[in-house]
C-alpha positions as CSV (number, residue, x, y, z in Angstrom):
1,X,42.7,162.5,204.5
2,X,42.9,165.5,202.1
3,X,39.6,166.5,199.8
4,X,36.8,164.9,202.6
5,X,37.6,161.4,201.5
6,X,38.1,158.5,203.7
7,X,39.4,159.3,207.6
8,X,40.4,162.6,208.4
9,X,44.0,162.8,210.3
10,X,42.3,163.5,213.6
11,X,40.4,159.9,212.7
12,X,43.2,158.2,211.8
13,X,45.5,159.7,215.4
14,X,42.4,158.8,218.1
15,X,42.5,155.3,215.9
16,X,46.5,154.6,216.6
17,X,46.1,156.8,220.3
18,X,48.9,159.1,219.5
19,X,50.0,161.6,221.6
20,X,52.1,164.1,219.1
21,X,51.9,162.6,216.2
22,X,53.0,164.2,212.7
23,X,50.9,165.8,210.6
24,X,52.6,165.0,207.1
25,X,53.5,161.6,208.2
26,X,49.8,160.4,209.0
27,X,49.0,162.1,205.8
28,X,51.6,160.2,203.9
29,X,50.2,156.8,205.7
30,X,46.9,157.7,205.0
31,X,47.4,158.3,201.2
32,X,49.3,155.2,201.0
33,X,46.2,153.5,202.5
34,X,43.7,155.0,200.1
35,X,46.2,154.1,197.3
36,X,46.1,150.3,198.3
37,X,42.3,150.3,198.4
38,X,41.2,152.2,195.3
39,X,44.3,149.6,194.0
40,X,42.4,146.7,195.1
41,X,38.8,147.7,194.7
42,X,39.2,149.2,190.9
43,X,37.3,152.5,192.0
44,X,38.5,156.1,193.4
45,X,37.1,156.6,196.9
46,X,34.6,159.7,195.3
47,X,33.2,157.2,192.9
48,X,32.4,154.9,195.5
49,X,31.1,157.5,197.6
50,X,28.9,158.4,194.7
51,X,27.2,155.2,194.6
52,X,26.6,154.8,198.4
53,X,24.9,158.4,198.2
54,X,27.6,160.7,199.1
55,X,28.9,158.6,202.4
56,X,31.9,156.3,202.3
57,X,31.3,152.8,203.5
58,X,31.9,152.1,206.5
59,X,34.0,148.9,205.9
60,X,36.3,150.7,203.5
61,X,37.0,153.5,206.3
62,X,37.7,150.3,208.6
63,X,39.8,149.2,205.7
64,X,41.7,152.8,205.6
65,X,41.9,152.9,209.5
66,X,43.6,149.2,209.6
67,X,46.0,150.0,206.7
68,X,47.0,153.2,208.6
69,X,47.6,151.4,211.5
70,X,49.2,148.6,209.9
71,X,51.6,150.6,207.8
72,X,52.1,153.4,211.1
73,X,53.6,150.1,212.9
74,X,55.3,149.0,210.3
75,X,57.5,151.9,209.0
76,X,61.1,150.3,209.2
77,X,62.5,148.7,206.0
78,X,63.0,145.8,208.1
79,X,60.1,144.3,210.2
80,X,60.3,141.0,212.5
81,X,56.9,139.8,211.1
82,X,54.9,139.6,208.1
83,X,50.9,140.3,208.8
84,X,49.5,137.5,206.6
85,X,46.2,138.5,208.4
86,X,46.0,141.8,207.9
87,X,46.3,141.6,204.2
88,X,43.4,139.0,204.1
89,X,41.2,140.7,206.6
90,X,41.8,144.1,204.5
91,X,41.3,141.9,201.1
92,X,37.9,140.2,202.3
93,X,36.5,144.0,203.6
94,X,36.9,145.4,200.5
95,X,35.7,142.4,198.3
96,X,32.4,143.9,198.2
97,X,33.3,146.8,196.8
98,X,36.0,145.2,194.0
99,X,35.4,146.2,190.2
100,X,35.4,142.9,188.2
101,X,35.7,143.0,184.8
102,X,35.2,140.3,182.5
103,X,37.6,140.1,179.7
């Protein structure tokens, strides 16, 4: 990931063991991922880095690295399966860090 944020692209190929992978598509996967999260969580990755003292969580990374992998696998318009799991295992690992607001 781009600006020290999150996984870097050598993280994010040793996670989905690659062999020659492309660059600007695991950064295109990876923004995507970040996207979702700061979506979900209410925060930009720097400002929760800011409140963990300069380091990124580690379950938000875990987060990133199994939205990368998810959305790597899944890169056809059509897929055979829908991963209810993965979008409640990403959901509950990020719950901790979600901005509520009351209204």
């Amino acid at each position: 990931m781009n600006d020290n944020l999150g996984a870097t692209n050598a993280e994010i190929i040793e996670w989905l063991k690659l062999d020659s992978p492309s660059d600007s598509i695991i950064t295109m996967i990876s923004t995507a991922a970040v996207g979702h999260i700061e979506k979900v969580m209410g925060y930009t990755l720097q400002e929760v880095m800011e409140k963990n003292n300069g380091q990124l969580p580690a379950d938000v990374k875990m987060a990133q690295l199994l939205l990368c992998g998810h959305f790597y696998e899944n890169r056809m318009a059509e897929t055979k399966t829908v991963s209810k799991e993965m979008e409640i295992g990403v959901s509950r690992i990020l719950q901790g860090h979600k901005k509520y607001t009351l209204a």
